[in-house]
C-alpha positions as CSV (number, residue, x, y, z in Angstrom):
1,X,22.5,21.9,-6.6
2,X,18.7,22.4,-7.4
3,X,16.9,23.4,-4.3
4,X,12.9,22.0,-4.5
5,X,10.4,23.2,-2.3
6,X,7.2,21.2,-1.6
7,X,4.2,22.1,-0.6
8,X,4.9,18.9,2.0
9,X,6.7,20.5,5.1
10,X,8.6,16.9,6.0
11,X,9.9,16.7,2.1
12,X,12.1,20.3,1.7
13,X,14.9,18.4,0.4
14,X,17.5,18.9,-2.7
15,X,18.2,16.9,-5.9
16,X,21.3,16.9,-7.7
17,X,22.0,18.6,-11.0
18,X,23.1,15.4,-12.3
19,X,20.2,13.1,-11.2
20,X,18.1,11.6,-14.1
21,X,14.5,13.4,-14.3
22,X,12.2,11.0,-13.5
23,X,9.1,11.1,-16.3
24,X,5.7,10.2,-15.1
25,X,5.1,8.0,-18.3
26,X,8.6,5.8,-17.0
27,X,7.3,5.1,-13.4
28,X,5.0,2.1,-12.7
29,X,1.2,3.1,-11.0
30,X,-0.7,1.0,-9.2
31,X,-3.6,0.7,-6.6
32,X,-4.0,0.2,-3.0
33,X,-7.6,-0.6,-2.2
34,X,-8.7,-1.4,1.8
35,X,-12.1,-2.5,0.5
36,X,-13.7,0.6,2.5
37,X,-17.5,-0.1,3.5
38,X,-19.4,2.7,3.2
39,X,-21.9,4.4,5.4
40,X,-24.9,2.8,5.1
41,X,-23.3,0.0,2.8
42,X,-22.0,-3.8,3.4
43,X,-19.0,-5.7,3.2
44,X,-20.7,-6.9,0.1
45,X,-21.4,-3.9,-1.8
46,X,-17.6,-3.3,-1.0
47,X,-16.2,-6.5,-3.1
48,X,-18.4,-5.7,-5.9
49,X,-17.1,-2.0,-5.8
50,X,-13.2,-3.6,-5.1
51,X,-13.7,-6.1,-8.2
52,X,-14.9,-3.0,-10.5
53,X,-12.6,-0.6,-9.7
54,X,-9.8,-3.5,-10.2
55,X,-11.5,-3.9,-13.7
56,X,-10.9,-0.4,-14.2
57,X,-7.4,-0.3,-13.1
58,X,-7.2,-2.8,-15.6
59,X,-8.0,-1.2,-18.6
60,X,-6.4,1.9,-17.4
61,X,-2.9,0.4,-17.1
62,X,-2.5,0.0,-14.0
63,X,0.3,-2.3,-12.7
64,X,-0.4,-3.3,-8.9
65,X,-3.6,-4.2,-7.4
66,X,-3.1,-4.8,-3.9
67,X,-5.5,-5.4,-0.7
68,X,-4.3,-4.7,2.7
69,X,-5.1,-6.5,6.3
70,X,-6.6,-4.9,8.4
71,X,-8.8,-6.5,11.9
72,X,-11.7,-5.0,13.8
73,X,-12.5,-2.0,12.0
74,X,-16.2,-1.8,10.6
75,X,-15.3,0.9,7.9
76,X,-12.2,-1.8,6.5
77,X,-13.4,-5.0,4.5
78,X,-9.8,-6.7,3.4
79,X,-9.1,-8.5,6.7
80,X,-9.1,-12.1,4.5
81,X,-6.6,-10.7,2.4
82,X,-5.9,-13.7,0.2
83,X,-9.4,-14.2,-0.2
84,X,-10.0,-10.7,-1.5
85,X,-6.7,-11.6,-3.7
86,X,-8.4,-14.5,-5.5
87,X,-11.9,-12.5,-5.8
88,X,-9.7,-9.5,-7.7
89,X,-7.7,-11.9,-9.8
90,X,-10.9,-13.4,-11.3
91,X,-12.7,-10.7,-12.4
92,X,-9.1,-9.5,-13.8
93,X,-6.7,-11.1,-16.8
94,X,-3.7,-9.0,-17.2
95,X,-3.0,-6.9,-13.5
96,X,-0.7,-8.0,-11.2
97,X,-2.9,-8.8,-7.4
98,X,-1.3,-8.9,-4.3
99,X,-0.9,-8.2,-0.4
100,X,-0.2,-4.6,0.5
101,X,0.3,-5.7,3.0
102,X,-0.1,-9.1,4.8
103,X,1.0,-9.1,8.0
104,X,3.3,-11.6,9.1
105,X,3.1,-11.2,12.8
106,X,-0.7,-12.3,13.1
107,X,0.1,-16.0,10.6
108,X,2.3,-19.0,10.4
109,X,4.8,-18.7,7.5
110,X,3.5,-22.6,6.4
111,X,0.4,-20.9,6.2
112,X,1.4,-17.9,4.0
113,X,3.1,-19.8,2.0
114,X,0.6,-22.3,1.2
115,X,-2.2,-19.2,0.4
116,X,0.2,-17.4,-1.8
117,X,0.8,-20.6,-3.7
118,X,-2.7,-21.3,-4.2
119,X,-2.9,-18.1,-5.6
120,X,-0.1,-18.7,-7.7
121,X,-1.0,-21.8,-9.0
122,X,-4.4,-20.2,-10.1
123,X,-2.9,-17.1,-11.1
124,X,0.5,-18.2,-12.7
125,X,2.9,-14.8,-12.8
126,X,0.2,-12.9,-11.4
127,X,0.8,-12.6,-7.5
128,X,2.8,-10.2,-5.8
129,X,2.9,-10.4,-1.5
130,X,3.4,-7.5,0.6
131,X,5.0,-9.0,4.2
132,X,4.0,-6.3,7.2
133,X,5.7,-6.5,10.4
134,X,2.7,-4.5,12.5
135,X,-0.5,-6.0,13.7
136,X,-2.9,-4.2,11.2
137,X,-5.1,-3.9,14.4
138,X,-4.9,-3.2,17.8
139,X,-3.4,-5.3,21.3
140,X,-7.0,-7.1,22.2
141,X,-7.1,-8.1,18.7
142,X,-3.8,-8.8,17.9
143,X,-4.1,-11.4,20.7
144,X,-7.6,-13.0,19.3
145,X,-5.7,-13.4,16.1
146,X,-2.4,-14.7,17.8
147,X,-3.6,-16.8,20.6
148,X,-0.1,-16.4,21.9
149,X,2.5,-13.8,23.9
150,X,2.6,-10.5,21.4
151,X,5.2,-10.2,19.6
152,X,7.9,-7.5,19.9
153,X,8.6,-8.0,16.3
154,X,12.6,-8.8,17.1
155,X,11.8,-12.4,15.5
156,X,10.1,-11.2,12.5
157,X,13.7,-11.8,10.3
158,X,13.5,-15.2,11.4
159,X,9.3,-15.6,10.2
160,X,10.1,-13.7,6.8
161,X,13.4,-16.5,6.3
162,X,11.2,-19.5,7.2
163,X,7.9,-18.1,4.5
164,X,10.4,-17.4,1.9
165,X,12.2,-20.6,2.5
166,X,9.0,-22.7,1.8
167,X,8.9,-21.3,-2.0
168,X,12.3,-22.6,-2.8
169,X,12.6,-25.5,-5.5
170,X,16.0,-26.9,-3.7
171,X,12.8,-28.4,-1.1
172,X,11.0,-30.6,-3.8
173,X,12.0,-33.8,-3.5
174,X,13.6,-33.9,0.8
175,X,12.3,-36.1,3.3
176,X,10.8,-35.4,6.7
177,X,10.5,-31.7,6.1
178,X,7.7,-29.7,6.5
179,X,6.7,-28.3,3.0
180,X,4.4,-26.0,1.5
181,X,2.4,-27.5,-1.3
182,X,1.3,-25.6,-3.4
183,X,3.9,-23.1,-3.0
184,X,7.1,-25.2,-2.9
185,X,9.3,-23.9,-6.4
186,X,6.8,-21.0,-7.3
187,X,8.0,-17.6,-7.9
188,X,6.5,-15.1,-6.1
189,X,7.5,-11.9,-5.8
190,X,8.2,-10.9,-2.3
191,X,7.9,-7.1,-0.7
192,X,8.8,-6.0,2.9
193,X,6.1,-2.7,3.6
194,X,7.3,-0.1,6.1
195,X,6.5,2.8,7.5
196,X,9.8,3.4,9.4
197,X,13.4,2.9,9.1
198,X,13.3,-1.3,10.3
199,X,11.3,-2.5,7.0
200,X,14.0,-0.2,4.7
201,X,17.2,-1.5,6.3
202,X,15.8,-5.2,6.4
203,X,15.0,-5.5,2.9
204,X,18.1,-3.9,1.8
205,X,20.1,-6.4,3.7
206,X,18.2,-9.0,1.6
207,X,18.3,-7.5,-1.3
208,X,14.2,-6.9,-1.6
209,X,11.8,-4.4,-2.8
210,X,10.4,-1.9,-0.6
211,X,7.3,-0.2,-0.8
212,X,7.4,2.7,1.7
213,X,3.7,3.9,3.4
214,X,3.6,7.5,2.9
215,X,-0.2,7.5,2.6
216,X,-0.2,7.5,6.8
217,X,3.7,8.2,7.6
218,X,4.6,10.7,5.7
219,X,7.2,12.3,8.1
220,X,9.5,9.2,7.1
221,X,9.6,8.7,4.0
222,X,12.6,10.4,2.7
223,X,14.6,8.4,5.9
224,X,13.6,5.6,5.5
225,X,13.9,5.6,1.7
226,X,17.6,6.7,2.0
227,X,18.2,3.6,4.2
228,X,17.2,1.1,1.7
229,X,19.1,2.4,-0.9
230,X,22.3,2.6,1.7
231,X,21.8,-0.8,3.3
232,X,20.9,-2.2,-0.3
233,X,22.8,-5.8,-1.3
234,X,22.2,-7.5,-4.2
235,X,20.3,-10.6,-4.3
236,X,18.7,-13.2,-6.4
237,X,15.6,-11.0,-6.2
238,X,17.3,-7.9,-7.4
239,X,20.8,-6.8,-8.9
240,X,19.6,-2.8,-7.6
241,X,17.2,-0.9,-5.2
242,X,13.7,-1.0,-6.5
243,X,11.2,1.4,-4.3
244,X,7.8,2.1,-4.4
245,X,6.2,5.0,-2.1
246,X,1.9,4.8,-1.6
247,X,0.4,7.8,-1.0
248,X,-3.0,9.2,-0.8
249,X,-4.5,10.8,-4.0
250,X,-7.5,12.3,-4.7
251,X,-8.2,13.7,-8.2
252,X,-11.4,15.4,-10.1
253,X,-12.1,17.8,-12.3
254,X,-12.0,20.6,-10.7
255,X,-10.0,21.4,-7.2
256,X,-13.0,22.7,-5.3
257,X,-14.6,19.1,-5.7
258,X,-11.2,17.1,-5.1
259,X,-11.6,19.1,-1.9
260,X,-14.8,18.2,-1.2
261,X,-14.2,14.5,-2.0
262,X,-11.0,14.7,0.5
263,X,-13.5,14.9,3.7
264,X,-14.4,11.5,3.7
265,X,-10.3,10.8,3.9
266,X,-10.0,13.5,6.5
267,X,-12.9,12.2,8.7
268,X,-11.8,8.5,7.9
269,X,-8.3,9.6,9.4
270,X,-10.1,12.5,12.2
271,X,-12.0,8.9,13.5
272,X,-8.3,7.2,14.1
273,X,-7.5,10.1,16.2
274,X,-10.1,9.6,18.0
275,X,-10.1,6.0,18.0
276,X,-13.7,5.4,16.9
277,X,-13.4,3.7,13.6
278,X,-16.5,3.5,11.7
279,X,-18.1,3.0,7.9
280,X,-16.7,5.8,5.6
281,X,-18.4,8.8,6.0
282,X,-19.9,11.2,3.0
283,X,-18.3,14.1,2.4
284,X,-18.7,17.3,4.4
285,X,-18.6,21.4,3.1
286,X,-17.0,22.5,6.4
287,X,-14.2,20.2,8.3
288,X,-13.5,23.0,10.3
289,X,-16.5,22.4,12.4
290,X,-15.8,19.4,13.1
291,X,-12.3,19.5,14.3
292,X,-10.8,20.9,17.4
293,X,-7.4,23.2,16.9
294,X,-5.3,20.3,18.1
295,X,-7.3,17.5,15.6
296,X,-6.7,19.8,12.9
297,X,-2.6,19.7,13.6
298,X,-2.6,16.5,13.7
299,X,-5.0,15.6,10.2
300,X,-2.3,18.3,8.7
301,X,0.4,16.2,9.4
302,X,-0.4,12.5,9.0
303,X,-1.8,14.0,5.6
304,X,0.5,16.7,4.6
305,X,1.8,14.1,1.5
306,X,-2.2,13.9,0.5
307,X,-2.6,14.9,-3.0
308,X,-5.5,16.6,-3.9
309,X,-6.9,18.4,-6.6
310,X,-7.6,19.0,-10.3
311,X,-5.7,16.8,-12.8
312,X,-3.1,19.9,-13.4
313,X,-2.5,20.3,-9.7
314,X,-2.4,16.5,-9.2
315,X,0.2,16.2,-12.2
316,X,2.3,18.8,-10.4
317,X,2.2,17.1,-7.0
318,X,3.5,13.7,-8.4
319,X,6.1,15.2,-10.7
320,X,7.7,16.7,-7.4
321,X,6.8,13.4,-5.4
322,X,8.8,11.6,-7.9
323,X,12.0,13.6,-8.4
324,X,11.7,14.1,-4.6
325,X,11.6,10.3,-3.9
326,X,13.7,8.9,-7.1
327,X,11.1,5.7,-6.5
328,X,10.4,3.1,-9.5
329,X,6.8,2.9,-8.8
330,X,3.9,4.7,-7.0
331,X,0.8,3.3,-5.5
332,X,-1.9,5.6,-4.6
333,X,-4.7,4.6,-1.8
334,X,-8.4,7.2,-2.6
335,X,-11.0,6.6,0.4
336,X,-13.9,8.3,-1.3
337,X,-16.8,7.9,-0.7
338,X,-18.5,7.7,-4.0
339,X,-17.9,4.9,-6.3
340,X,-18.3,6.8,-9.5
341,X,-16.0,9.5,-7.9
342,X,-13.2,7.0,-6.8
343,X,-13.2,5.5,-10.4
344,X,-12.9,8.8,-12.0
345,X,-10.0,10.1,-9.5
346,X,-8.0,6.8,-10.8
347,X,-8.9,7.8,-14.3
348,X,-7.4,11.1,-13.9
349,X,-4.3,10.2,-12.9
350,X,-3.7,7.0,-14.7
351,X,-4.0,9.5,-17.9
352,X,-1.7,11.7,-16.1
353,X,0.8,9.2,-15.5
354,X,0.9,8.0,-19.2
355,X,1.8,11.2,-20.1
């Protein structure tokens, strides 16, 4: 038994002796973008930076490119998610675009299912979606969105049968049914996103991939991966588990700058605490000013799987992330403030996952 301590307090775990190692070059990288809008920038200048970092990701071999919902938060951009899906798959040939998530709670299933098959049908083998059970926002907005009682998420099973239903060939051809057209016989790849143990258990019942969100829960990850894999049954999507993890990652030459690039994630997540969401912030030389003791225990832990740092300290980090995790693919989110910056932190480590 080979005992592996991380630097991340929540993932002191073990790996067996006879567990394959896991080699950077043989685990599929992608990106998470939220479309951040920058301090003193518009939603605007954000799809132009989204498309060219997509580009990027591109040519850098990246598998994933996928855009997450989020509602009523000025510094967040991707709230039409399938919109910003199509805008990324146009300026791209070869990358796989999706939802990371989309989620279900706040839509109709018919309605899903008709925007995914649009983007299918323009994209053929192209689109991945990313099914959220959470809000993405908060209750007042929620309820805008919903028009309707909030949701406790107990029916959510029965929303993710119904969307998934409506891409099933055995409808083409039935009367008096509702249909989704375009979407009706298309193949689209189909992810449940968690960030606890309900996501993890429920695709492994169906027989799904997961993609677990370490970037903001990291305490879970190890849980609720373990689930999946327990609860796993096969299924015409899958014969075995297949598991992705996102985390944040923020690479550069040297680790004094990856630090100094990391304040603009650190104030992005210090404003959460607080609950006064705003643009993306430059970075700072001194987060300790702004902090109080109690801020700066809870940034530690919602960030403690953050890895930051030159691209020899990044390659270490993700090496133990992925014999750690045993996952088939990592996605990794960078809020940074500086466009040239962000590309060259993906740059870094889509060299270092080559390997």
């Amino acid at each position: 038994m080979i005992v592996i301590t991380i630097k991340y307090d929540h993932l002191i775990g073990k790996v067996e002796d006879e567990m394959d190692k896991k080699q950077l070059s043989d685990i599929t990288y992608s990106v998470l973008d939220l479309s951040p809008v920058l301090k003193g920038g518009t939603a605007a200048d954000s799809f132009k930076n989204t498309a060219d970092l997509a580009v990027h990701a591109e040519k850098w071999g990246y598998h994933r490119y996928w855009l997450a919902e989020h509602h009523n938060n000025t510094g967040i951009a991707s709230s039409a998610t399938s919109l910003l899906i199509g805008h990324v798959a146009s300026h791209t040939s070869t990358i796989r675009v999706g939802s990371g998530g989309v989620m279900l709670p706040n839509h109709s299933p018919l309605v899903i299912a008709e925007q995914f098959g649009t983007l299918e049908s323009l994209f053929p083998e192209r689109i991945d979606l990313g099914i959220g059970r959470a809000p993405g926002t908060d209750q007042m907005t929620a309820y805008a969105l919903r028009r309707g009682p909030m949701s406790d998420g107990r029916d959510f099973p029965e929303h993710l049968a119904e969307l998934r239903s409506y891409f099933q060939p055995e409808n083409m051809g039935r009367e008096m049914r509702v249909r989704a057209i375009p979407g009706e016989g298309l193949n689209i790849p189909v992810w449940l996103l968690g960030s606890s143990g309900y996501s993890a258990e429920l695709a492994g019942i169906l027989g799904l991939p997961f993609s677990f969100a370490s970037h903001f829960s990291p305490e879970n990850t190890l849980p609720a991966l373990q689930l999946y894999r327990q609860s796993f049954r096969a299924s015409g999507s899958l014969d075995k588990p297949h598991s992705m993890v996102c985390v944040n990652a923020i690479a550069a030459d040297t680790d004094e700058e990856a630090a100094y690039l990391a304040t603009t994630l650190k104030q992005y997540h210090l404003n959460l605490i607080r609950n006064t969401r705003g643009p993306l912030e430059p970075p700072v030389d001194n987060m300790d000013e702004m902090c109080s003791d109690y801020e700066k225990a809870i940034l530690q832990h919602k960030l403690s799987l953050t890895i930051i740092g030159s691209p020899e300290k990044v390659k270490k980090e993700i090496e133990t992330l992925a014999q750690e995790t045993q996952v088939d693919e990592i996605m990794f989110n960078a809020q940074i403030f500086d466009h040239q910056a962000r590309l060259r932190s993906f740059e870094i480590i889509a060299d270092i996952m080559k390997g």
